[in-house]
N, C-alpha and C positions, 0 to 999 in steps of 0.2 A: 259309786257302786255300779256294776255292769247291768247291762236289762234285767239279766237272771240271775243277780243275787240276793234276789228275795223270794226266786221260785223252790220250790220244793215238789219232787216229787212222790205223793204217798204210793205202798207198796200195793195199794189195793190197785192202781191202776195200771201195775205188770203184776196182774196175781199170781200167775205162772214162775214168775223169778225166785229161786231162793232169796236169804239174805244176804248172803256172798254178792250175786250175781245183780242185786238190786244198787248195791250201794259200788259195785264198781261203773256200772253203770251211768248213775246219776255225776261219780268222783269223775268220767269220760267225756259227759256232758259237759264238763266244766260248773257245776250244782256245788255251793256251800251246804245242802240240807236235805234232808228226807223224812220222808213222816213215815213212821209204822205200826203195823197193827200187830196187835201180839201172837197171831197166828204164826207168821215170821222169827218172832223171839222165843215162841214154844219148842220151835223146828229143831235148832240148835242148842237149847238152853240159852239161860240169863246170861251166865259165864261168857259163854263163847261169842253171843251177841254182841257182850259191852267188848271184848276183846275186837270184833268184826270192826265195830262205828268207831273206834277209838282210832285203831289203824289205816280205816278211811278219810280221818281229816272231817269227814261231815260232821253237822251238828244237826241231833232229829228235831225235829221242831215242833212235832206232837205224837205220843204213844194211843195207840186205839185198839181198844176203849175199854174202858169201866162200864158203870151203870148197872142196869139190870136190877131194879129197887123196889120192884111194886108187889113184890111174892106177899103172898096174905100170911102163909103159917112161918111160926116162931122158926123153923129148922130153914126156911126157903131166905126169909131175912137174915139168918146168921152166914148162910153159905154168901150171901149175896156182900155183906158187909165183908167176910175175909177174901172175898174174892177182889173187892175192890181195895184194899188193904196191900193186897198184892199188887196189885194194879199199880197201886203208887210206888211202891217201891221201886217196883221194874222202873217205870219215868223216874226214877230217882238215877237208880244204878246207870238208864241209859244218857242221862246226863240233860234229859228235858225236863221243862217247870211244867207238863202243860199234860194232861192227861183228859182225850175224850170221853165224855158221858150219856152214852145213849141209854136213856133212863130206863127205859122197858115198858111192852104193852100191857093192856089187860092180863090181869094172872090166870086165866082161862087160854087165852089166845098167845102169849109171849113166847117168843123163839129162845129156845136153851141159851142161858149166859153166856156159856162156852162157843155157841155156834159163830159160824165163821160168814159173814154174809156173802150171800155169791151162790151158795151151797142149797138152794132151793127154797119151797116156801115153808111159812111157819105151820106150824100143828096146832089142832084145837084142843079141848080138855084132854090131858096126859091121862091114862091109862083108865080115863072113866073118869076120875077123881076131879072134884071142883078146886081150883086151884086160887078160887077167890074172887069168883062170879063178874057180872062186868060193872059193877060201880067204877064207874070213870072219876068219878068227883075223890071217890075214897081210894082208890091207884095214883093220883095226882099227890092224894096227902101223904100216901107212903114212901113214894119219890121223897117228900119235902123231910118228913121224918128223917128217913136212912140218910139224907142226906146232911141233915143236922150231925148224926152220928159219926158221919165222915170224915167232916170238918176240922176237928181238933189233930187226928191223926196226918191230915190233907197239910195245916200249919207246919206240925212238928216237921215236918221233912222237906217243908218248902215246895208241896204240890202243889199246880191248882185243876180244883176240878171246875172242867170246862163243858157246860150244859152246851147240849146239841139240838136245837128244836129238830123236828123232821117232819117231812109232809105229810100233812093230814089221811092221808091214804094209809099211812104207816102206826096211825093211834093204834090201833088193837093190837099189833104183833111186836110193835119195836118202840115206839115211845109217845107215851099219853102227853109230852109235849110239842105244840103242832106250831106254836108262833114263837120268835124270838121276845116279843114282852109275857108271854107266859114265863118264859127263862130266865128271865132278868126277874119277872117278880121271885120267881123260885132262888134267884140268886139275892135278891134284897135284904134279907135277912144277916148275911155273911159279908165279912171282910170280901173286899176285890181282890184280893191275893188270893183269898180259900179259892173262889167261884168265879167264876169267869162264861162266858157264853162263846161261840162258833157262830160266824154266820158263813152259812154254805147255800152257794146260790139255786145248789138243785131244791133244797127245801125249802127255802123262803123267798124267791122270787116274787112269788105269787102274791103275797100279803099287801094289802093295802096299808099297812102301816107304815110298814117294811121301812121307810126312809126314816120316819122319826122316832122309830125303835134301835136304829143303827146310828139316828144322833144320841140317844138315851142313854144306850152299850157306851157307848163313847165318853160322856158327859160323867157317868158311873165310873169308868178306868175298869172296865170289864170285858173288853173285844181283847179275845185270847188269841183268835185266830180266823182267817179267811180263808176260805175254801172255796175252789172253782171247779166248776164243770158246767156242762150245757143239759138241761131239760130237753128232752127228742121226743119229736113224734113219729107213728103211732106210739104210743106206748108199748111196751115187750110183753108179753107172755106174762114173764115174770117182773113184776113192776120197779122190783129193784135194780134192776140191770138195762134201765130207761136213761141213765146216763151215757152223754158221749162228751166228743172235746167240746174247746168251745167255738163256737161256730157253727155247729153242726142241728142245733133246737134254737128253740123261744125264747132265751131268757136275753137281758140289755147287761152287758158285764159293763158297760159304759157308764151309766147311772148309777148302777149298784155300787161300782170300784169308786165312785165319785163319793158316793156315799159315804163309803167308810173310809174312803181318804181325809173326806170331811171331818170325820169324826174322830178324827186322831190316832189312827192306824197307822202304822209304817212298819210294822211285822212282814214274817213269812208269809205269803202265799201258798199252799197247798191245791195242787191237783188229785183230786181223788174222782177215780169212774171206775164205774161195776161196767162192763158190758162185755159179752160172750166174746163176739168182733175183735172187739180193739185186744182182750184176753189172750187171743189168737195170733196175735201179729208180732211178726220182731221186735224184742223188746226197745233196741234201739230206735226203732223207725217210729214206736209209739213215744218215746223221749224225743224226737225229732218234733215230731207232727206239735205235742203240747210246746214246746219251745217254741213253734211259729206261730202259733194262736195264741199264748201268751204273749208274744210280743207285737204282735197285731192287736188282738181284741182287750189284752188286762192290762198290761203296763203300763199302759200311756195314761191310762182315768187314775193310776195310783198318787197322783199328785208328785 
């Protein structure tokens, strides 16, 4: 297999690209893969998407994202269950096993399911209305609930839902899980085919565990998928758009790729970066730039 045929590039990191434009793209680079978020599949319709990837020869290697699970009232959990119901399907129709799940924040503080990250920051209590006050402990169990409920729909179609810790700065608005062994316990309950975990270096670099949490994922047959990019400093305005390539911040893609090499990985790779800049820039030259940093800084520790 060549350097980059286990690179993928998600679409969040040419947000700007339709989906036409993404996947001729990456099919230009010479890419077997691409990851997408369903922002991109909304644009066009289901239809026309599968018809887009199908024509491209690529194969996606993860749909983003489900989640959105810790709603307190009966009507906020139902939208959320047929939302992620869809969710699968779409990973179905677009021909990936692997669908991400950013669980969701506090139900006080949680950004609209629907919302498209990139698009500014989250909102506090919706329209006055308490949406389910901040018990962290009891948002974590509704996650675990709804996602019980997931599960058997997640089997039938041969999904899996693939938990996403996110950095701690991110509990209140996007997801009340912050370490990769919180995710694995969330996932311990279920088949490794239902649940599966992401380890994405922007969010879990930091962890002290981090290595023997990524031999555990391992040891489990639950590492769905690898995600890269580089933690930057200052941090931005907007904290979510604190991603750049790799290269460019703090993190050791060295260790880390060593890591999950270690642990029995040999999947896709995904680049996914939010940042205004890199948003900015020709698409191509942004597919350029992650091709030389991947192949500089990740593929060599992939084993």
């Amino acid at each position: 297999m060549s350097t980059f045929g286990k690179l993928s590039i998600n679409t969040a990191t040419i947000k700007k690209a339709s989906l036409a434009e993404a996947l001729d793209i990456s099919v230009a680079a010479g890419l077997k893969h691409i990851g997408l978020w369903r922002d991109k599949v909304a644009e066009v319709g289901l239809e026309t998407a599968v018809e887009l990837v199908r024509a491209s020869g690529l194969q996606v290697s993860s749909l983003c994202r489900g989640g959105f699970l810790t709603a307190a009232d009966g009507a906020g959990q139902a939208a959320a269950l047929a939302d992620n119901k869809a969710a699968i399907l779409e990973a179905k129709a677009l021909g990936t096993t692997e669908i991400v799940m950013v669980v969701g924040g506090l139900p006080d503080f949680s950004v609209s399911p629907g919302a498209v990250d990139g698009g500014g920051a989250a909102g506090a209590i919706v329209d006055g209305k308490d949406r389910g006050g901040k018990d962290l402990v009891l948002a974590r169990q509704r996650v675990a609930d709804r996602l019980a409920e997931l599960v058997p729909f997640a089997l039938e179609h041969g999904v899996r839902l693939v938990l996403e810790a996110l950095h701690p700065m991110y509990a209140a608005d996007r997801a009340v899980l912050s370490t990769l062994g919180q995710a694995l316990d969330l996932a311990a309950p279920h088949p490794a085919e239902a649940v599966g975990v992401v380890v994405d270096t922007f969010h879990v670099w930091w962890d002290p565990s981090l290595r023997e949490q990524i031999a555990r994922a391992g040891a489990e047959g639950r590492i769905a998928g690898y995600q890269v990019c580089d933690f930057n400093l200052p941090i931005a305005a907007d904290a979510l758009l604190s991603r750049g390539f790799m290269g460019d911040g703090v993190i050791d893609f060295a260790s880390i790729g060593q890591w999950v090499a270690e642990a029995g990985y040999n999947g896709v790779v995904e680049v996914e970066i939010f940042n205004e800049d890199i948003w900015n820039q020709p698409y191509s030259q942004v597919v350029d730039t992650v091709k030389e940093r991947y192949a500089e800084l990740v593929e060599p520790h992939l084993g």
